[in-house]
Rosetta silent file (secondary structure, phi, psi, omega in degrees, C-alpha in Angstrom):
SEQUENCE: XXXXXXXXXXXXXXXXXXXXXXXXXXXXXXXXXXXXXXXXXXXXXXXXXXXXXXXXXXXXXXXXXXXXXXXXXXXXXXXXXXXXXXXXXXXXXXXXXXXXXXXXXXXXXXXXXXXXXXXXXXXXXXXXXXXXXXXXXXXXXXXXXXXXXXXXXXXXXXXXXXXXXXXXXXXXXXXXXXXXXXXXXXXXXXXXXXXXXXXXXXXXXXXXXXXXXXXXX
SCORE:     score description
SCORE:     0.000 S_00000001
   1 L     0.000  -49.293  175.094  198.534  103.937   63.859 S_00000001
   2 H   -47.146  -41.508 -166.699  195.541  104.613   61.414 S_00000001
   3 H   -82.965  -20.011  166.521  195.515  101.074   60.239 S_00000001
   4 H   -54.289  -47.800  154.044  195.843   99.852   64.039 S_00000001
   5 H   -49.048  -11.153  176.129  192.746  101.644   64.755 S_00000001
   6 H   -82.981  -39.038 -158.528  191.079  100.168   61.700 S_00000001
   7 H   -61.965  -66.382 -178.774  192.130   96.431   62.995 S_00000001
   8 H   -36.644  -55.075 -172.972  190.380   97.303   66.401 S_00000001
   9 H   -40.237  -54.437 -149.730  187.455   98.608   64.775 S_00000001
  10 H   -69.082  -41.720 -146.245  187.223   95.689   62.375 S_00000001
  11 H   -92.961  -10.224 -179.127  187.930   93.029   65.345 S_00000001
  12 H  -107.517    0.498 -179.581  185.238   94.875   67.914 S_00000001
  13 H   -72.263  -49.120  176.570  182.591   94.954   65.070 S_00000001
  14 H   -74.411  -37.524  177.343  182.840   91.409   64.698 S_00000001
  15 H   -29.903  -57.436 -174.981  182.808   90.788   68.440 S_00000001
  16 H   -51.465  -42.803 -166.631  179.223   92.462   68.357 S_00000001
  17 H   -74.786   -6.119 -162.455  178.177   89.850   65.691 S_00000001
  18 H   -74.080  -57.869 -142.766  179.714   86.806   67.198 S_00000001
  19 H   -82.937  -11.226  175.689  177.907   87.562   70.229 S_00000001
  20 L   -79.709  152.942 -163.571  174.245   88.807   68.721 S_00000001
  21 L   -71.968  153.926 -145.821  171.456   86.728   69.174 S_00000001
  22 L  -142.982   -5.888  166.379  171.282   84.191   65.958 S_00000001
  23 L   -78.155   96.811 -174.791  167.802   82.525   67.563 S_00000001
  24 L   -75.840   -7.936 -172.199  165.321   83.564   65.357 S_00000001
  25 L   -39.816  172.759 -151.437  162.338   81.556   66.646 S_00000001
  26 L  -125.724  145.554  174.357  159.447   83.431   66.868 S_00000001
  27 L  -105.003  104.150  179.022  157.136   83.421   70.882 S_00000001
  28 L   -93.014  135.513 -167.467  153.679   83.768   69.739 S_00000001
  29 L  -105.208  -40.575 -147.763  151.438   85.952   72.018 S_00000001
  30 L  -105.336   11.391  134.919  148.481   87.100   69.791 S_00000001
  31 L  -143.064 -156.153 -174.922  147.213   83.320   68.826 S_00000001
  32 L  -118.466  126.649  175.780  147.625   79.806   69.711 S_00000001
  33 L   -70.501  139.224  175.646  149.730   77.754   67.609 S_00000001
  34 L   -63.905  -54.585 -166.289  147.538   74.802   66.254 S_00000001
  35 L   -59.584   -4.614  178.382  150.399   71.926   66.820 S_00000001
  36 L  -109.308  -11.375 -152.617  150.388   73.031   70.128 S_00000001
  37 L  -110.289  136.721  157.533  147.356   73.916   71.803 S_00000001
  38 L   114.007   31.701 -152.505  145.205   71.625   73.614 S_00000001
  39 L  -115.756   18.394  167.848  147.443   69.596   75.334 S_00000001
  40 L  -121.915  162.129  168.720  145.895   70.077   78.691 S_00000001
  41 H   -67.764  -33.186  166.302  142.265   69.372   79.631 S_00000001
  42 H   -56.846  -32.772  162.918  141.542   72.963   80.314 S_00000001
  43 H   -67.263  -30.716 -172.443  142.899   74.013   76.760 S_00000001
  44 H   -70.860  -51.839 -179.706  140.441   71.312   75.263 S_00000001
  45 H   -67.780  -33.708  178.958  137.569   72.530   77.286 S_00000001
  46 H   -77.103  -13.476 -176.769  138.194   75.976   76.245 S_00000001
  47 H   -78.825  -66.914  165.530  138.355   74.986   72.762 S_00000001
  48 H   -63.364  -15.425 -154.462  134.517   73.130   72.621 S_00000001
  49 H   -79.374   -1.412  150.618  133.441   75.677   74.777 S_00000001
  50 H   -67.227  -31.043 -147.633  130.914   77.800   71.943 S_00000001
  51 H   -73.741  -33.035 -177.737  129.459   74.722   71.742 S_00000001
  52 H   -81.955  -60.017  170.948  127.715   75.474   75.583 S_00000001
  53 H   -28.445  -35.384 -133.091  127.900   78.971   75.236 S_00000001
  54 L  -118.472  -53.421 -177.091  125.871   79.112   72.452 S_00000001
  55 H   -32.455  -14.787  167.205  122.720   76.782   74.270 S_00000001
  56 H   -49.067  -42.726 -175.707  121.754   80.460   74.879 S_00000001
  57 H   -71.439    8.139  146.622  120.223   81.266   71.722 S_00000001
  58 H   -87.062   57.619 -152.986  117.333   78.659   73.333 S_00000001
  59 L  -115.781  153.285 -156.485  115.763   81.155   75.252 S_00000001
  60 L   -70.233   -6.008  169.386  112.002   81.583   75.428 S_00000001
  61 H   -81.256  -32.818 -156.439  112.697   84.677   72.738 S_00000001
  62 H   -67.226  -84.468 -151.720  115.433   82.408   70.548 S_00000001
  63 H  -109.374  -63.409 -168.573  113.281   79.122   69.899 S_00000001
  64 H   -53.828  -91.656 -122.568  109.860   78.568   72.110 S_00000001
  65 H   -64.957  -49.450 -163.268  108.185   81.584   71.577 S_00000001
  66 H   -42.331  -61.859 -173.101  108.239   82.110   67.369 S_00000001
  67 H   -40.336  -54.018  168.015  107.389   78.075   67.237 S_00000001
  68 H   -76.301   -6.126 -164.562  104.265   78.623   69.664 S_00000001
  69 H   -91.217    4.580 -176.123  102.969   81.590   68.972 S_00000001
  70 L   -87.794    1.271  148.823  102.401   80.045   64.894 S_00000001
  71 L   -97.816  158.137  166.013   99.743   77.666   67.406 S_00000001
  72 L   -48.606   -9.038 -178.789   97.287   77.796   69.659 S_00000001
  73 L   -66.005  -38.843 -168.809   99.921   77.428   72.540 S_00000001
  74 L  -117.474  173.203  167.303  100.910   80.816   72.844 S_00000001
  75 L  -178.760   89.776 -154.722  100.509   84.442   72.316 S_00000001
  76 L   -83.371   92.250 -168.314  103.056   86.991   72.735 S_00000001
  77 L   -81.395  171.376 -170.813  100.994   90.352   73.394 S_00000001
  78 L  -102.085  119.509  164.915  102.524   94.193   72.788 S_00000001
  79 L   -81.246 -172.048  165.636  102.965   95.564   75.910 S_00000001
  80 L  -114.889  148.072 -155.736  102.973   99.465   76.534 S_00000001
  81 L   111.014   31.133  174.505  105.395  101.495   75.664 S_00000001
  82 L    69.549    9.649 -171.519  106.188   99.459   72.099 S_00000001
  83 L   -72.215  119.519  171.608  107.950   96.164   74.530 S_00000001
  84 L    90.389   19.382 -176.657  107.643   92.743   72.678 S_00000001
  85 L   -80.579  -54.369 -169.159  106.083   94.828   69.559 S_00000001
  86 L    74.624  -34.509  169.107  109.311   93.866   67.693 S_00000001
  87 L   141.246   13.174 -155.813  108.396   95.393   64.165 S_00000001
  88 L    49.510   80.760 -147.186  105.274   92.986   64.618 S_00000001
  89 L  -130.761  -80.576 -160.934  107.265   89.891   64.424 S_00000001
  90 H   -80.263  -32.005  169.066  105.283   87.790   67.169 S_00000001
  91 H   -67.303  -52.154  154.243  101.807   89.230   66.043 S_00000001
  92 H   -31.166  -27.406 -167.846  103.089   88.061   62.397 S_00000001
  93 H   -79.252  -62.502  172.590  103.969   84.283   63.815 S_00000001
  94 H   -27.775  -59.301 -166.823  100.473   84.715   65.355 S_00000001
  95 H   -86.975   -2.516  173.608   98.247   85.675   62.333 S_00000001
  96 H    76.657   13.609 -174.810   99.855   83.049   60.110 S_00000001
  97 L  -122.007   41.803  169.840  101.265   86.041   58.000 S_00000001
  98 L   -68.829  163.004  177.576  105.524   86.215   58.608 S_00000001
  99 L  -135.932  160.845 -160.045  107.638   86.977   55.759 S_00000001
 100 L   -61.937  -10.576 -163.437  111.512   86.097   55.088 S_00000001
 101 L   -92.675   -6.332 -162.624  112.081   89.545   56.479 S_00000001
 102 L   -98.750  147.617 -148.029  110.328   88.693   59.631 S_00000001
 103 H   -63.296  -35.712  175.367  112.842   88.453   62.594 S_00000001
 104 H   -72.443  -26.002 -159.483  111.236   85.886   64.563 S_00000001
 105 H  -105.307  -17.818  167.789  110.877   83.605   62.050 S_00000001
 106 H  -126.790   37.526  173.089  114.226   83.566   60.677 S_00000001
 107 H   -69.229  -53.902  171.618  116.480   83.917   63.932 S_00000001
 108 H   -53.077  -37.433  172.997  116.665   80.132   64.117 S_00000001
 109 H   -28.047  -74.939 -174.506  117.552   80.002   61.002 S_00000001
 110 H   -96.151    4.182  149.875  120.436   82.015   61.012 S_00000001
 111 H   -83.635  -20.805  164.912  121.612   81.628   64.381 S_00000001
 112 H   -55.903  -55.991 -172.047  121.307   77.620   63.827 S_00000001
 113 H   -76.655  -18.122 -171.555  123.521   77.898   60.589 S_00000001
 114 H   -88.167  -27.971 -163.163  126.072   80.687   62.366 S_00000001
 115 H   -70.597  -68.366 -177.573  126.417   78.101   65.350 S_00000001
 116 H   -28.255  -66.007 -155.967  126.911   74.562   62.473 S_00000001
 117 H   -67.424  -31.105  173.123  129.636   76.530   61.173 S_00000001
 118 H   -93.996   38.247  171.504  131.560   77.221   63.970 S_00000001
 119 H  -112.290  -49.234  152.666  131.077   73.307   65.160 S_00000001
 120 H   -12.135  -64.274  170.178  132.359   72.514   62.142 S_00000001
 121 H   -62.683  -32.951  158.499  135.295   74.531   62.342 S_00000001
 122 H   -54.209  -34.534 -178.392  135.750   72.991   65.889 S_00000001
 123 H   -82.948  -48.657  178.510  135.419   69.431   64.664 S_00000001
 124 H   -57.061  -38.190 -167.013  138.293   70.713   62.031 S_00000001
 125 H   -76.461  -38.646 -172.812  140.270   71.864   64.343 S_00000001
 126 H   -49.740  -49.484 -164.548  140.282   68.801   66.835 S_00000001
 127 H   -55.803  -59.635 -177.887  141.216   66.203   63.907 S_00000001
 128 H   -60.300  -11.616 -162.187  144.056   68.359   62.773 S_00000001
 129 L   -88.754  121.554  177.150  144.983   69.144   65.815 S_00000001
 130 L   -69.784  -23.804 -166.015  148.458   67.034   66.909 S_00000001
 131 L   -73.578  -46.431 -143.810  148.563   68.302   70.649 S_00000001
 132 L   -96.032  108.441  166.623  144.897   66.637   71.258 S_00000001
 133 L   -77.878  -68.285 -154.409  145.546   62.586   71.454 S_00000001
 134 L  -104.030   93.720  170.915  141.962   61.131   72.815 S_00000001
 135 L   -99.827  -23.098  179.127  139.875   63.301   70.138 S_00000001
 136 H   -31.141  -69.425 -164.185  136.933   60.853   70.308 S_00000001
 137 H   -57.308  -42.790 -173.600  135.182   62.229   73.580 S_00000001
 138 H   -64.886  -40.444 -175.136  135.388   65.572   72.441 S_00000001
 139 H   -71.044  -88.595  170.429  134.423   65.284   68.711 S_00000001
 140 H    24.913  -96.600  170.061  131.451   63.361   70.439 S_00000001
 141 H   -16.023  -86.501 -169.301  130.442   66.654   72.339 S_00000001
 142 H   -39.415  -62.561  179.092  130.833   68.744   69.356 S_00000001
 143 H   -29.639  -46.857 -162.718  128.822   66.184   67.101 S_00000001
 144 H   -73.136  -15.714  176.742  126.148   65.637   69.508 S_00000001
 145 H   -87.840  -38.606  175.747  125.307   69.946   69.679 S_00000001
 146 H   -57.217  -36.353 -171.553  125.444   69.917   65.404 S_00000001
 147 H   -36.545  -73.297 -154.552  122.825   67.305   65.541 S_00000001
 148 H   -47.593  -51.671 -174.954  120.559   69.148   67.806 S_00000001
 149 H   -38.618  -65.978  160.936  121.004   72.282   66.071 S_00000001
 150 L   -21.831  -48.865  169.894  119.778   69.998   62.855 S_00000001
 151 H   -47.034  -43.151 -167.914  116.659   68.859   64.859 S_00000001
 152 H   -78.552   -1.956  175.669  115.823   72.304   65.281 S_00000001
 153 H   -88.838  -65.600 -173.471  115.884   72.898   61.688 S_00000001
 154 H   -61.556  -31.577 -177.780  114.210   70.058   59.944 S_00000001
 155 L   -87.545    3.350  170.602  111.491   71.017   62.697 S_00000001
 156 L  -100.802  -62.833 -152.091  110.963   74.940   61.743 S_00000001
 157 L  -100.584  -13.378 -163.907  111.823   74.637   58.213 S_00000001
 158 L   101.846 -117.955  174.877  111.722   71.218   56.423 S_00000001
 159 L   -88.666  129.825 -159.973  114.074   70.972   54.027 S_00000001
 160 E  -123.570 -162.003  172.487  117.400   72.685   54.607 S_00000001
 161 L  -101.266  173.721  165.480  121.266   72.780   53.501 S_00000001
 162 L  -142.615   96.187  175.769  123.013   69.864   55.501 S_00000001
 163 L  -132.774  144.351 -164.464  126.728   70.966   55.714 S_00000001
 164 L  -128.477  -16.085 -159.232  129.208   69.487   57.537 S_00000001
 165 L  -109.072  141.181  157.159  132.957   69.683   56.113 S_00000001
 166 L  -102.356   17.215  177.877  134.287   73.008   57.105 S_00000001
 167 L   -96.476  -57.859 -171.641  136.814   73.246   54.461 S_00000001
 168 L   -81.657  134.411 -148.629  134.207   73.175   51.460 S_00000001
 169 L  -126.030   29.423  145.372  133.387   75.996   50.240 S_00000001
 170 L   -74.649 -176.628 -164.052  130.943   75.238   47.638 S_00000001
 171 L  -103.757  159.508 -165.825  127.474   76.293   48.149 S_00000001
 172 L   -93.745 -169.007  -96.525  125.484   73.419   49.835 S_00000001
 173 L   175.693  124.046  166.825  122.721   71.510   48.384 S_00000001
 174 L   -80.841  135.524 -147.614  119.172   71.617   50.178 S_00000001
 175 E  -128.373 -178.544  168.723  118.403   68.193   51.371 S_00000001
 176 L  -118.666  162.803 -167.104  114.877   67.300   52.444 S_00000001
 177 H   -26.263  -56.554 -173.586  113.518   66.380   56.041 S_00000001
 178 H   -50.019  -48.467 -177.709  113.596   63.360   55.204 S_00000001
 179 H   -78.879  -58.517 -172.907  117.135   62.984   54.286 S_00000001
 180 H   -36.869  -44.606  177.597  118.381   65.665   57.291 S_00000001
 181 H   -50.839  -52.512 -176.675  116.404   63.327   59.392 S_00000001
 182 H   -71.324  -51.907 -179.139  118.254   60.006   58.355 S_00000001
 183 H   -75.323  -11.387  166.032  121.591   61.793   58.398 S_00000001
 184 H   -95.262  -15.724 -175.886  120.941   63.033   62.518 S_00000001
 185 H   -64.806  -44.947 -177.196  119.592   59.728   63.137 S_00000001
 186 H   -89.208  -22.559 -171.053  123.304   58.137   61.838 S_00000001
 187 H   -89.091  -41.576 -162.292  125.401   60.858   63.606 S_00000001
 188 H   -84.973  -21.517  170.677  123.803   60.286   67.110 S_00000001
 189 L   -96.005   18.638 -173.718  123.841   56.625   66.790 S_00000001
 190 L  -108.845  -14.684 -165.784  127.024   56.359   66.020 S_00000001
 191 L  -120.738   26.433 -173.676  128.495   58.710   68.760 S_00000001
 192 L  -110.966  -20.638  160.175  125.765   57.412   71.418 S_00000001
 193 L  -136.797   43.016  150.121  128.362   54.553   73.230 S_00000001
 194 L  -112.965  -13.055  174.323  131.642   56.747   72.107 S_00000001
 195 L   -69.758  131.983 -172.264  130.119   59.637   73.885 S_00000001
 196 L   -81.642  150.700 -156.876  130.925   60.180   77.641 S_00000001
 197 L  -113.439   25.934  154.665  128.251   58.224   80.104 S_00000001
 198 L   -64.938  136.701  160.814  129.358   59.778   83.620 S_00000001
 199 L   -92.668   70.877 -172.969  126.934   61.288   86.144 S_00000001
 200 L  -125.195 -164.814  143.335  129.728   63.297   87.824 S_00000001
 201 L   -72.308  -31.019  157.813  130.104   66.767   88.230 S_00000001
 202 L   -61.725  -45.072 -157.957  132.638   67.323   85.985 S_00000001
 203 L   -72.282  -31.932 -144.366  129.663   65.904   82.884 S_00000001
 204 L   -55.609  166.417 -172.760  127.014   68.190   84.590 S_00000001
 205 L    36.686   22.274 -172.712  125.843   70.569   81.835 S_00000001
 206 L  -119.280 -178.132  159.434  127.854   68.996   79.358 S_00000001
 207 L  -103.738  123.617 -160.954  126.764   66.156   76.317 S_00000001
 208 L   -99.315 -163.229  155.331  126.684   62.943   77.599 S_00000001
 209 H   -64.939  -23.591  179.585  125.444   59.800   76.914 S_00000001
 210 H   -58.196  -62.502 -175.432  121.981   60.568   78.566 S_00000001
 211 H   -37.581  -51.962  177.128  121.743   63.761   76.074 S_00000001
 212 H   -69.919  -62.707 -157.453  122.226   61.658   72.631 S_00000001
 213 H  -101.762   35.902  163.484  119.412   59.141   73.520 S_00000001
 214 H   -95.965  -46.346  164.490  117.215   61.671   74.821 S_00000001
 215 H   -61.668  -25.302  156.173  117.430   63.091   71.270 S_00000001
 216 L   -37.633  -32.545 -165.154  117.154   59.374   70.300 S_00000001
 217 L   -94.578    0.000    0.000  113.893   59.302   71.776 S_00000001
């Protein structure tokens, strides 16, 4: 009797395992699998979509004002109650006396270089990416926002880093105007009739062909 009750045991034990689940795949919720993602237009758009987001930091505090107020164009007064005092940031641009510490003068800076890097990483992802077939139009996009961001460099500072590869992870090399210059000159004219050249509504606000040879110009 004992060992008949041992058989059962033995014969309802395995029953559980025959019948337990033996799929291990895994359903990922908390990121997007690379080989998979993008295979809609909406995933694609969402994907480029810092690149637009980001056109924010050109806001009359971001870029215009620092640039005019180091000219005669401009002149950002302290109102009262300490508003647009800043630490004296815009009276610094003004008097010809900023320093690396001063805020105005090196937000482009480092919001220019926080932006490259994640176009970069965007541009990485697109190549690599298997789900995305027609990568052209998009890498386009993406190119055509690092550029600008470049323009906006070589025209505050001069001579700059020029980095591009988002994989290397040596420190870059400072190149001078001259060379930054030559190297946005070859990205936008190479991506200026691979770029998309629709007047629709879907292109509105996005970078088109119009966009590259307005920076052409």
């Amino acid at each position: 009797m004992k060992k008949l009750t041992l058989y059962l045991a033995l014969i309802m034990l395995m029953g559980l395992f025959t019948v337990g689940c033996t799929n291990l795949d895994e359903e990922v919720y908390s990121q997007l699998p690379m080989d998979s993602y993008g295979t809609t237009t909406a995933e694609i758009n969402s994907l480029i979509a810092p690149i637009y987001t980001r056109l924010r930091d050109f806001n009359c505090v971001g870029s215009p004002a620092p640039k005019e107020n180091c000219t005669d164009m401009s002149v950002t007064p302290t109102r009262r109650g300490g508003d647009w005092w800043d630490g004296g940031a815009y009276k610094e641009m003004t008097q010809g006396s900023w320093r690396p510490q001063t805020s105005a003068a090196i937000r482009i800076y480092n919001d220019s270089y926080s932006r490259i890097t994640n176009f970069n990483q965007i541009i990485y992802l697109i190549e690599n990416s298997p789900a995305i077939t027609d990568k052209v139009p998009y890498l386009c996009q993406v190119r055509a926002a690092r550029a600008m961001r470049y323009i906006e460099l070589i025209d505050c500072y001069g001579n700059v880093p020029l980095v591009t590869d988002f994989t290397d992870l040596t420190k870059p090399e400072t190149k001078t105007r001259a060379e930054v210059y030559a190297w946005v000159m070859a990205e936008l004219n190479d991506i200026k009739d691979k770029i998309r050249s629709d007047v629709t509504a879907s292109s509105y606000g996005k970078f088109t062909k119009g966009s590259v040879y307005f920076m052409l110009a």
